[in-house]
N, C-alpha and C positions, 0 to 999 in steps of 0.2 A: 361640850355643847351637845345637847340631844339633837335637834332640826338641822345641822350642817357638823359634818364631819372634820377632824382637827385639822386645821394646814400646816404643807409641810413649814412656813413661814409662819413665825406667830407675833400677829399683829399686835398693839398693844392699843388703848383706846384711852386717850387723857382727856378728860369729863372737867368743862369750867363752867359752874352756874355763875352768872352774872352778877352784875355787882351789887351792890345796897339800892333799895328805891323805896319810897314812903311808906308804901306797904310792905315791904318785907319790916321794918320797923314797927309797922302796928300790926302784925299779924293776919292780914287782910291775904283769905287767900286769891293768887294774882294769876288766872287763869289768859286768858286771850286778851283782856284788858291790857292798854298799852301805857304802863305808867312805865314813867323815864327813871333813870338812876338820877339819886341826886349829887351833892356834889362829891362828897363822902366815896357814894359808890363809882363814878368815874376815878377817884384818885385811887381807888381798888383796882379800877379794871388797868389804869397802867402800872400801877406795880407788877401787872403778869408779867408786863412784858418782858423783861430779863427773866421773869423765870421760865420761859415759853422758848425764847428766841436760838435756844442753841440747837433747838430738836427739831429735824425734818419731820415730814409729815406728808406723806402721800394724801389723803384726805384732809380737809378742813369743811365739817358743818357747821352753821349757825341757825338757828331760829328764827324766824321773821320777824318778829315780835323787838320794840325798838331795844329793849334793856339790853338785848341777848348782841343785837348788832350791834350798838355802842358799847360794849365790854369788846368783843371780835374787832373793833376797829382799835381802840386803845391800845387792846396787848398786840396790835401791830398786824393783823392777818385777815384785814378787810378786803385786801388784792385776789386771796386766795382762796376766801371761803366761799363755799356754796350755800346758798339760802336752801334750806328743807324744812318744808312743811311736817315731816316726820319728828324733828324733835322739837317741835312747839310745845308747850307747855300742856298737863292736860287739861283741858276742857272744864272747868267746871259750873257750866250751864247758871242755873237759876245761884248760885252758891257765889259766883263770883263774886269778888269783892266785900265780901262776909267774911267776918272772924270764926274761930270754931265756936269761941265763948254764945256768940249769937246765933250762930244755929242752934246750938245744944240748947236754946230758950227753948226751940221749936222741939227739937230731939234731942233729950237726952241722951248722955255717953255716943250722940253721932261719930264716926269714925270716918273720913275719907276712901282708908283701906277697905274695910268692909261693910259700908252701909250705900257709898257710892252719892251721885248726886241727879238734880232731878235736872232733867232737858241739858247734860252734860253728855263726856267722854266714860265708859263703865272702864273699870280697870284690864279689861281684857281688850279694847282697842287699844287704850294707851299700851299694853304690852307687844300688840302685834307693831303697831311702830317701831318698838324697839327693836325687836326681832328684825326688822326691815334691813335697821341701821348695824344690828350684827352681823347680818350678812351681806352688806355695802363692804360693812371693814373685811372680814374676813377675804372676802374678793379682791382685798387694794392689793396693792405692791409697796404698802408700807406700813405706817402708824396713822392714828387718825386722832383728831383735834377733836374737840364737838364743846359749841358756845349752847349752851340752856341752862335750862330751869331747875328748880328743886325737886319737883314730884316725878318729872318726867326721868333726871338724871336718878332717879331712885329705881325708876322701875326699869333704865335701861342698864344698870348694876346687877338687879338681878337675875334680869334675863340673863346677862351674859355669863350667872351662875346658875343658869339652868334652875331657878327655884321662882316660884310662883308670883305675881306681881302686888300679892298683899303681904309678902318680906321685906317689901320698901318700907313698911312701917319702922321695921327694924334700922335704920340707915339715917341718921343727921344729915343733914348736908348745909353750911352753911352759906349767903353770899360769899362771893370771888372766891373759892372755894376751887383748888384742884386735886382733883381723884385718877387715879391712875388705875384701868384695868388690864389686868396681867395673866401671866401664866407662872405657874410652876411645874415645870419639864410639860405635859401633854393637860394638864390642868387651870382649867381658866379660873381665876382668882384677885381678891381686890390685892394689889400690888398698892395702893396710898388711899388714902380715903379724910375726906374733908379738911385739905392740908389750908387753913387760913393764914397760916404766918402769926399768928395772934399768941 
């Protein structure tokens, strides 16, 4: 990490974006808008739950946002999570609900990563959130859970590789998807990354 020094305890951060909901289906990016999982994506979010259930977890965050809390509650860890505004999904203002296919009517080759959106989050707030939530975990006294989003869970991947928040480009991430960030010896590193079971 550059901004927070290694601890001597190295936390590890297990990343579940939420489950299937109608727009993740049609491509509709799903910013602050509150579309629910449907039925598809609930029966995703409790398959987590055996694969969640064995692992303590000093930290548990969720999203506010309903998708993010209806997966958090299926895989079993609604008792424990803390709602944080931090890893909400990013912002994307006037974009919301728009596919890229329709933007790109408007702009061509538009890109998220580096074109950004209008009356949105720019990618350098959504990064400093992360950073937020890095050093939440870093500080815990154990591991940490965290129920979100696709863009957000991309750029809080990178940060935690110390590489710039238009890397997320680089990074899939599917619905009910768990990513696991890790270390090797004093090096933070993706230890799983978009494990769908699929």
């Amino acid at each position: 990490m550059t901004t927070h020094g290694t601890p001597s305890f190295h936390p590890e951060i297990v990343l579940v974006r939420h489950g299937e909901t109608a727009w993740t289906i049609s491509g509709q990016h799903t910013g602050r808008t509150d579309v629910p999982l449907t039925d598809a994506g609930r029966r995703q979010a409790e398959l987590l739950a055996p694969r969640l259930a064995q692992r303590p977890f000093a930290v548990v965050l969720t999203s506010p946002l309903g998708r993010a809390l209806e997966t958090c509650r299926l895989a079993g860890f609604e008792a424990v999570a803390e709602v944080s505004d931090d890893v909400l999904e990013w912002d994307y203002g006037a974009y919301d609900g728009r596919t890229t296919a329709e933007i790109r009517e408007e702009r061509p080759h538009w890109s998220l990563w580096s074109d950004g959106v209008p009356d949105g989050e720019t990618a350098a707030e959504v990064y400093l959130r992360a950073d937020r939530v890095v050093h939440r975990v870093l500080d815990a006294e154990g591991d940490a859970l965290v129920f979100s989003h696709g863009h957000f869970l991309r750029v809080l991947a990178v940060r935690w590789l110390a590489l710039g928040p238009n890397k997320g480009r680089l990074l899939a991430l599917g619905p009910a998807s768990v990513s696991v960030l890790g270390w090797e010896r004093e090096q933070p590193v993706l230890s799983r990354w978009n494990d769908t079971l699929d």
